[in-house]
ZAMARGU-4260 file (C-alpha; in steps of 0.2 Angstrom, whole numbers, plus 5000, padded with zeros to 4 digits):
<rodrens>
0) 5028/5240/4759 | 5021/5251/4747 | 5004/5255/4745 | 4992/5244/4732 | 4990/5254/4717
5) 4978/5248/4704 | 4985/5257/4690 | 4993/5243/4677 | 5006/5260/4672 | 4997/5256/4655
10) 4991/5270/4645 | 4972/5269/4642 | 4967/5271/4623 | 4954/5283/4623 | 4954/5302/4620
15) 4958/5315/4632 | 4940/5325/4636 | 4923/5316/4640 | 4928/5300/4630 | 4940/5297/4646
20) 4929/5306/4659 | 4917/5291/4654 | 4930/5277/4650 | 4927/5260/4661 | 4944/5255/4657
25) 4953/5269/4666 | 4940/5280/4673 | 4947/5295/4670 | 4966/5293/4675 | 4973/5290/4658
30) 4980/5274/4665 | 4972/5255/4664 | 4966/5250/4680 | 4968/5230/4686 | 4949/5229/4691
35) 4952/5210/4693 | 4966/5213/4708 | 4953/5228/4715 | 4942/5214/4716 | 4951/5199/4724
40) 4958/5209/4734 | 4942/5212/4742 | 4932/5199/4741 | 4931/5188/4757 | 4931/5167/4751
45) 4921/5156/4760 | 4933/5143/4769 | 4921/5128/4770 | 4926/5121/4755 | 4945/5120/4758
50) 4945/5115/4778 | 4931/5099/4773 | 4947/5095/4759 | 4960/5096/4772 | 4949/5085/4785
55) 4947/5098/4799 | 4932/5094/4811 | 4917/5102/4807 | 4900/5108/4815 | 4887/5120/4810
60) 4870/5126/4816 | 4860/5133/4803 | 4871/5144/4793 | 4884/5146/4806 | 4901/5135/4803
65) 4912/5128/4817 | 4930/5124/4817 | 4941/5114/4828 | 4953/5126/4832 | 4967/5120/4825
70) 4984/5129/4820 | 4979/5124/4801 | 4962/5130/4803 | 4963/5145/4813 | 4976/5148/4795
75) 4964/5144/4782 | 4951/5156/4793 | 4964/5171/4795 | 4968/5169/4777 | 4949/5169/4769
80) 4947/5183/4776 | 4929/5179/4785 | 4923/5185/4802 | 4926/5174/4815 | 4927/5170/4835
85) 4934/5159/4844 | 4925/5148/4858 | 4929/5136/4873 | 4917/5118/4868 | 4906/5114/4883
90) 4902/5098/4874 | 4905/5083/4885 | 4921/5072/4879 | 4928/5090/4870 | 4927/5102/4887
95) 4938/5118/4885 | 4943/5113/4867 | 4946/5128/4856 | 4932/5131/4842 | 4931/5145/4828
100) 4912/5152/4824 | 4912/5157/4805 | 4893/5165/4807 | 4887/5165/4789 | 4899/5152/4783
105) 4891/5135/4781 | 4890/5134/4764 | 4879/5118/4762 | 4863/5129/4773 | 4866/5142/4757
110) 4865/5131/4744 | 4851/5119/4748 | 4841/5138/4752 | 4847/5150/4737 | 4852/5134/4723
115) 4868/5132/4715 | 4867/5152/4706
</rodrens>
């Protein structure tokens, strides 16, 4: 697989010299760059949202998010890109059931602290 190359292969429409040393639009190269991709490529979603959709067990403690480890859930994590680890439950009823901790993730801790920015 070829490497990611941010470079559209468009030609930028300023002027060779400092105009393109200071252009935002191709910073230099002479060629468009796809900020938009640079940026979703590396920008980590939070999961919360889209594993409460898709009914997976839930638990939190204070900002931390925990997810009943299962095979569409450990997906949704791996995909979001978020840290994560996985724990044995200790919990009577659930002993030796496999958990994902999100640290950061529960989104409802966030919002009710920062607002809806």
């Amino acid at each position: 697989m070829p490497a990611y190359q941010p470079k559209t292969r468009a030609l930028c429409t300023c002027r060779p010299g400092i105009a393109r040393d200071n252009c935002p639009n191709c910073e230099g190269t002479g060629q468009v760059i796809d900020f938009r991709a640079i940026r979703a490529l590396n920008s980590h979603t939070n999961p919360y949202e889209r594993l409460v959709s898709l009914g997976v067990p839930l638990d939190h403690h204070e900002s931390d998010l925990y997810v009943r480890g299962t095979a569409e859930a450990v997906e949704i994590v791996k995909a979001s890109g978020w840290s994560y680890s996985y724990f044995r439950s200790e919990r009577t009823g659930e002993m030796g059931q496999l958990w994902i901790e999100l640290p950061f993730a529960y989104a409802p801790w966030w919002q009710e602290r920062l607002g809806a920015r």
